[in-house]
N, C-alpha and C positions, 0 to 999 in steps of 0.2 A: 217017184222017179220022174214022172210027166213035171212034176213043180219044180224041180232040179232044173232041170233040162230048158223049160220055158223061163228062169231065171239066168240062166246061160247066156239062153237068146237076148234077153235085155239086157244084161251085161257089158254085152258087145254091141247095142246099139248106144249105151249111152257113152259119149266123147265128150262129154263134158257135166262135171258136177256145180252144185251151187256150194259158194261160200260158207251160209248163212241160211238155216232152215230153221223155220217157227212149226211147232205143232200145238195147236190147241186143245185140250180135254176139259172133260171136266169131270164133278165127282163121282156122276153114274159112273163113267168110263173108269175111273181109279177103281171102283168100288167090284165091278167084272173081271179088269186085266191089271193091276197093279204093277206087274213084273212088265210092261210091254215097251216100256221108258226101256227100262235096260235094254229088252232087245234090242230096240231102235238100237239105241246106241250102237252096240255090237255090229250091225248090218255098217252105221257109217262108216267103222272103223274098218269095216273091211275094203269099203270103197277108196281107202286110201291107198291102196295099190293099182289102182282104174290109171291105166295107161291117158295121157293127157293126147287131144287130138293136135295135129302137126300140121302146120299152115308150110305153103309152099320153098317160102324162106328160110325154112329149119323155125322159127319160132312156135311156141307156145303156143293154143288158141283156148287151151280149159284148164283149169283147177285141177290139182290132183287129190284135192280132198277138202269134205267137209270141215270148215277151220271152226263151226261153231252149230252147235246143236240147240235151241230153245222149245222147255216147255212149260205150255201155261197153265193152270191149272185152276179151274172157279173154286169159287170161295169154300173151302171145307169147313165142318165143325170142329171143335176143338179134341170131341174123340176121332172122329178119322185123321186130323191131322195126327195126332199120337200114332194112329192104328198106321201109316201110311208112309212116315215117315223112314221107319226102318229100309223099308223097300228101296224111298229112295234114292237113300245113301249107297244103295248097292253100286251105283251108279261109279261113285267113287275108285270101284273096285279096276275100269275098264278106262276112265277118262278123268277127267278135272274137273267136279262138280261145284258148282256155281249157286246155293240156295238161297232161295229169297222169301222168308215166311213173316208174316207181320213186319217186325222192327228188324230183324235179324236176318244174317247176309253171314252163313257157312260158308266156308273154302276145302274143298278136299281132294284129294289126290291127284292126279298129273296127265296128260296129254291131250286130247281134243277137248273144248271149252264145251261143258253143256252146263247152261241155265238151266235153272227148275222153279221158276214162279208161280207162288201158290197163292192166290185171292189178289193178286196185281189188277188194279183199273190204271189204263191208259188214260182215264182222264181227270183220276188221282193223282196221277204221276206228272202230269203238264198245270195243273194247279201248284202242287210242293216247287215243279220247277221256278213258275212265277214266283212266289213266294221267294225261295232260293235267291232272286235275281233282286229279289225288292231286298232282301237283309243283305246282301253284299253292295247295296248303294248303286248300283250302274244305272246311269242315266235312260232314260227309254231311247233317245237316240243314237244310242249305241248298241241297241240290243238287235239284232240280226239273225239270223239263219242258224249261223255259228256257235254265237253266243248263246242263244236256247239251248240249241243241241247238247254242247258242254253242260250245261245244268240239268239234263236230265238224268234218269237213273239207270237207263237200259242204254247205252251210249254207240247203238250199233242199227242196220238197217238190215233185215232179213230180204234174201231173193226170192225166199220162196214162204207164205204158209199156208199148212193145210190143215183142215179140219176135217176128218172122219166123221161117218153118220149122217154130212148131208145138213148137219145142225147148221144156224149161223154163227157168225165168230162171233168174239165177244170186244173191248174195246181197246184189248191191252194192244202195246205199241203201236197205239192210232198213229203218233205223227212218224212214228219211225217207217208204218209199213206202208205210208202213201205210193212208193211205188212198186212193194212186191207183186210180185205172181200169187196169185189166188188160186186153190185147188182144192175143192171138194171133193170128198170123194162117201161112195155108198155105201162101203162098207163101214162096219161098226169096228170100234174101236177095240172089241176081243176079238175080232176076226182079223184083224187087220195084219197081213202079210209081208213078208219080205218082197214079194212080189208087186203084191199093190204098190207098198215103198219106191220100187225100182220105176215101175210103170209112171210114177209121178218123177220121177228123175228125168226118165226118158221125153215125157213131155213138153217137162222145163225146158230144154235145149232147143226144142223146136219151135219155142215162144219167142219172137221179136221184142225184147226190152224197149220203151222208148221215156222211160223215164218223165213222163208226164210231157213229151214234147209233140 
């Protein structure tokens, strides 16, 4: 009832959600809480009724929901990926899962986008992109900002990621996440609450973005 209640409280302080959340695990963490993907999930989707905060003009000032969920996942063996995978299809059952394992890129089911990348390096991924940009012939003086971006494989910029445990991240979506919000947190990844979830919402908002300026 106390966790009810103190989830209440943060409810109502958060007026504003992010876009685009990263969370990173890895295999100890699968290997404890398997199911915790899903929850997550679960909790975003309920934040999609979170009243948007109202600037004095009548406009908009926040998101009314999470529009993409990402998780990463270190490198598993080929039995836990077997052992693991069922789980996280469950995923499927609540949102639009988005799987990314070795060569193979699953689609399944429908509404909030959540990634599930398992053994992805960020700077695997900005290698293939080069590569990508040298077999399609583009000149080096036209490659840009832009044009990387398009050739990459994760094509999106998280607001926020956090990693559980306290661990450090690892290097997926290095160029993408150069300007998210960073949020450790100390709990462990079977502990890890609807609450804790929220309190790191609640934070987000009160961060001043400045986008590397």
């Amino acid at each position: 009832m106390i966790y009810w209640l103190y989830e209440q409280m943060l409810l109502r302080q958060i007026q504003m959600v992010p876009r685009q959340v990263c969370i990173m695990i890895s295999g100890a963490d699968m290997a404890v809480a398997p199911e915790k993907m899903v929850q997550i999930t679960g909790w975003c989707n309920e934040l999609s009724g979170l009243p948007t905060k109202t600037g004095t003009d009548g406009s908009s000032t926040g998101n009314q929901s999470i529009q993409r969920l990402t998780f990463h996942i270190n490198p598993l063996t080929s039995d836990e990926m077997v052992q693991y995978l069922p789980e996280i299809r469950k995923i499927s059952r609540i949102a639009r899962l988005v799987l990314h394992y070795g060569d193979t890129e699953e689609v399944s089911g429908t509404g909030m986008e959540v990634v599930v990348a398992i053994g992805k390096s960020g700077r695997e991924e900005i290698t293939a992109c080069i590569r990508r940009l040298a077999e399609d012939g583009i000149p080096p003086q036209e490659i840009d900002e832009k044009v990387l971006e398009s050739h990459l494989t994760f094509k999106y910029d998280p607001d926020i990621v956090i990693k559980s445990g306290g661990d450090h991240l690892t290097d997926f979506l290095i160029w993408q996440s150069v300007y998210s919000e960073l949020f450790f947190s100390d709990v462990n990844w079977r502990y890890f609450r609807k609450l804790d979830f929220l309190r790191v919402l609640r934070d987000y908002q009160s961060r001043m973005r400045r986008f590397g300026k």
